[in-house]
C-alpha positions in Angstrom: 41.8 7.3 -20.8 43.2 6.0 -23.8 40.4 4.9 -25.1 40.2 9.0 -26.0 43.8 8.4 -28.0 42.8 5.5 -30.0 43.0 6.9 -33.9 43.6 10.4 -32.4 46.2 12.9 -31.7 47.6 13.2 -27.8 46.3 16.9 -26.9 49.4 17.4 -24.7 50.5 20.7 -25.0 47.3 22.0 -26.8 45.0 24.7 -25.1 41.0 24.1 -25.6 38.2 26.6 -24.6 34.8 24.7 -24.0 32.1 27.1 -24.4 29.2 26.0 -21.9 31.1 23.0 -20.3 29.8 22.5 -17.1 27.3 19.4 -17.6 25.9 17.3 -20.2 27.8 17.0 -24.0 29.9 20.2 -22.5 31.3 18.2 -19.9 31.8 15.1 -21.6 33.7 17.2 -24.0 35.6 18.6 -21.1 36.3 15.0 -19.8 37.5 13.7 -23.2 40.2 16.6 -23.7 41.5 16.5 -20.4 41.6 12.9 -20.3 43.7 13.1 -23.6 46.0 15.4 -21.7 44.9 18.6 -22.8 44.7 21.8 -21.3 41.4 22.6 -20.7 39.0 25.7 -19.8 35.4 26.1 -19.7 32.6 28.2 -19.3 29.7 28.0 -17.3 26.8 30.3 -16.4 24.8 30.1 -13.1 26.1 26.2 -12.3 29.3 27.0 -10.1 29.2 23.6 -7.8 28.7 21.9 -10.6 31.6 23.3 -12.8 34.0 23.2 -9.8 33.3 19.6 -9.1 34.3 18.9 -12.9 37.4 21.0 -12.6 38.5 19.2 -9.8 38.0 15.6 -11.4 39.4 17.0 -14.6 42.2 19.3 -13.7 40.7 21.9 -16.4 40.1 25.5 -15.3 36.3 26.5 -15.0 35.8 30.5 -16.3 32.6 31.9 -15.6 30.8 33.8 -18.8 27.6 34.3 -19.6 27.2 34.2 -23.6 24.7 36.4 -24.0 27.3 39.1 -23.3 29.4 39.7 -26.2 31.7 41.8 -24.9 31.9 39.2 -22.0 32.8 36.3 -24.4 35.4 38.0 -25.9 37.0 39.0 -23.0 37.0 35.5 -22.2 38.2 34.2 -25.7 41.3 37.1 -25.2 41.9 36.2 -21.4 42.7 31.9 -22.4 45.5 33.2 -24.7 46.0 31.3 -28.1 44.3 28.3 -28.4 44.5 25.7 -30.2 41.2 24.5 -30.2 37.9 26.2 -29.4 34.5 24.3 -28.8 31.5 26.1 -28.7 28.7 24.2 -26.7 26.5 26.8 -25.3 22.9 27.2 -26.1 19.2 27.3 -24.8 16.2 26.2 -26.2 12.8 28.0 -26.4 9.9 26.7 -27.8 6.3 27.4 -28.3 4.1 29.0 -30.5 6.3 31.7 -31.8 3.3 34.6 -32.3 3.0 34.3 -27.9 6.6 33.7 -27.1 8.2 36.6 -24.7 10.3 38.5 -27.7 13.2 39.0 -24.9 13.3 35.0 -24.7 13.8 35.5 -28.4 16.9 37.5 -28.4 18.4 35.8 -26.0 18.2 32.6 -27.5 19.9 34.7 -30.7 22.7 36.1 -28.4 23.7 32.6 -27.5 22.6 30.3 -30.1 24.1 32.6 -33.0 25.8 36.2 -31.9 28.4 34.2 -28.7 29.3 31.8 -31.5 30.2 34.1 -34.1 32.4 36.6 -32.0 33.6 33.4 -30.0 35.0 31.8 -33.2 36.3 35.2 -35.0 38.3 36.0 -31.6 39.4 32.6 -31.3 40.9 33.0 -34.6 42.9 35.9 -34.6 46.0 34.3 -32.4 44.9 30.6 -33.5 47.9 29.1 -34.4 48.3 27.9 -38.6 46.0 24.0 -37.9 43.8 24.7 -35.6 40.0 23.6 -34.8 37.0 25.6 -34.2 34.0 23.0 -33.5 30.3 24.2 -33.0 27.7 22.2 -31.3 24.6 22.8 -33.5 21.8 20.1 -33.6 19.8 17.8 -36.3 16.8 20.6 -36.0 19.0 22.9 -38.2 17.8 20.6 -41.3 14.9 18.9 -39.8 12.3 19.7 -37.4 9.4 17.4 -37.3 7.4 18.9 -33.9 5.8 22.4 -33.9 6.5 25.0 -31.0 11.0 24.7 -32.1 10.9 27.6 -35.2 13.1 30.2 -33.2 15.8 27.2 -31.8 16.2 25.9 -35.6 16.4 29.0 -37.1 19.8 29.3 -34.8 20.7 26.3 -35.5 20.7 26.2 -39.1 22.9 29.8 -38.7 25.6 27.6 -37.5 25.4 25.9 -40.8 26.2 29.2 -42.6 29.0 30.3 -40.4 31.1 27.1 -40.3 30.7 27.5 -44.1 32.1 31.2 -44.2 34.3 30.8 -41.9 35.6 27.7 -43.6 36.7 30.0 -46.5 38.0 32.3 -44.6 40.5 30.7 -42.2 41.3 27.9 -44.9 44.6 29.4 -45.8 45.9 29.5 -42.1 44.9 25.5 -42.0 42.0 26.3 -39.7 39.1 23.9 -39.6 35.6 24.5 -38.6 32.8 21.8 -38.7 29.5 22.0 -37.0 28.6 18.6 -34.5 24.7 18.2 -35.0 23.6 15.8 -32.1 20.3 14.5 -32.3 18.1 13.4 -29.5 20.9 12.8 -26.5 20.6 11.3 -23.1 21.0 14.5 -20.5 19.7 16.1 -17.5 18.4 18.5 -20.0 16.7 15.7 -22.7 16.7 12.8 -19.8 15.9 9.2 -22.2 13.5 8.0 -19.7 10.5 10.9 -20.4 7.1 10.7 -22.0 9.2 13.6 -24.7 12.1 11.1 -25.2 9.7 7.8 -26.4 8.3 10.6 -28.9 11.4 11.5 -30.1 12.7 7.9 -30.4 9.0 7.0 -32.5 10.9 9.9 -35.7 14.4 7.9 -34.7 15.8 5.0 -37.5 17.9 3.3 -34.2 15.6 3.9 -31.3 18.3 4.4 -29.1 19.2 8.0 -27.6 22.7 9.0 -27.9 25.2 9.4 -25.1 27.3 12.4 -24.1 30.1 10.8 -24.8 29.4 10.1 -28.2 29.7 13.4 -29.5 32.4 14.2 -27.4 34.4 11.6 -29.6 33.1 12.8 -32.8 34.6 16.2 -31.8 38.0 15.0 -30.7 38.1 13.5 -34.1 37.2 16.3 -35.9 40.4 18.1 -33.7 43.0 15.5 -34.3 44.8 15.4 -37.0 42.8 12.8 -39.4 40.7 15.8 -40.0 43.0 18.2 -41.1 40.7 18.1 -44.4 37.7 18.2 -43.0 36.1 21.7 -43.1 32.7 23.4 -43.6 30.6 20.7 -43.1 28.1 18.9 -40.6 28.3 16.3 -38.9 25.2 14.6 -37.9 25.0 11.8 -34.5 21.4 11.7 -34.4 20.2 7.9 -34.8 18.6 8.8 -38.0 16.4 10.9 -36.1 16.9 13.2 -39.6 16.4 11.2 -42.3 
């Protein structure tokens, strides 16, 4: 638990919406803000066991919303009340070769990757209180993709880039932060490190080591403490050099 508090602001008293926090980073971030006494809510999709398992070890409160429905994500956005810090973690992934790909994979993948975020982070915002933190889980593939098959997944994730820019300038007088977190290669059920997919990945990697859940859940309490009051705009790459 305190290792959570080491360097970083106690979140007692602070409100945080998780965006796809049921498993994997989401509910590592989950973990870490509840752990550093935080009041925490989540979203999840399909995964209900799941989410309600993690609500009960954490004491957070587990919200189902699917983010491909906008009006859906800012009902839920409206229903937490103000919050001091909103982390958006949901996303999917299709790849392929993009002239085959089902087009309605497509736009879903833009609902969630790039439309939930956008309306999740401008609703957030209207009652945020003057200092808070609006976090966005993008990934390393918004600069760098070195694999065919990923065009439409990177294409979303390099919007994040623009919007935590934009919105950088437009909440900066209210004190509001907002930073993209671009993990790279990451050991989840989703990426597992122990796959024919993940030794390829680790071949592009400068440390040839995956990355843990929970290291991206502490980049992103310390980009909503209070060290990072200055920090806005930017990304924030934990990728093992898999970039560079």
């Amino acid at each position: 638990m305190q290792a959570y508090k080491v360097g970083m602001k106690d979140f007692s008293g602070q409100r945080v919406m998780v965006f796809g926090g049921s498993r994997g980073i989401g509910a590592a971030i989950v973990t870490a803000f509840a752990r550093a006494g935080a009041a925490v809510r989540f979203t999840y999709v399909a995964s209900g066991s799941g989410a309600e398992a993690l609500a009960s070890r954490t004491g957070a409160v587990a919200v189902q919303s699917d983010a491909a429905n906008r009006d859906g994500v800012i009902a839920t956005i409206r229903e937490a009340g103000p919050l001091n810090v909103l982390v958006y973690n949901a996303g999917i992934i299709v790849t392929g070769d993009p002239q085959s790909i089902d087009p309605r994979d497509i736009d879903r993948l833009i609902d969630v990757n790039i439309r939930a975020p956008y309306y999740a982070a401008v609703e957030s915002a209207r009652a945020m209180p003057e200092g808070g933190r609006i976090v966005v889980i993008g990934s390393v593939n918004g600069d760098r993709i070195p694999f065919p098959g990923a065009t439409a997944y990177a294409m979303s994730k390099a919007a994040l880039q623009g919007l935590a820019r934009g919105l950088a300038r437009d909440l900066g007088a209210r004190r509001i932060t907002v930073n993209v977190v671009q993990p790279g290669p990451t050991d989840t059920d989703m990426n597992p490190a122990d796959t024919p997919l993940a030794d390829m990945m680790r071949s592009v990697m400068a440390i040839k080591q995956y990355g843990t859940a929970d290291d991206v859940a502490s980049l992103v309490l310390y980009l909503a403490g209070p060290h990072a009051g200055g920090i806005t705009g930017a990304m924030h790459t934990i990728d093992g050099g898999y970039g560079v």
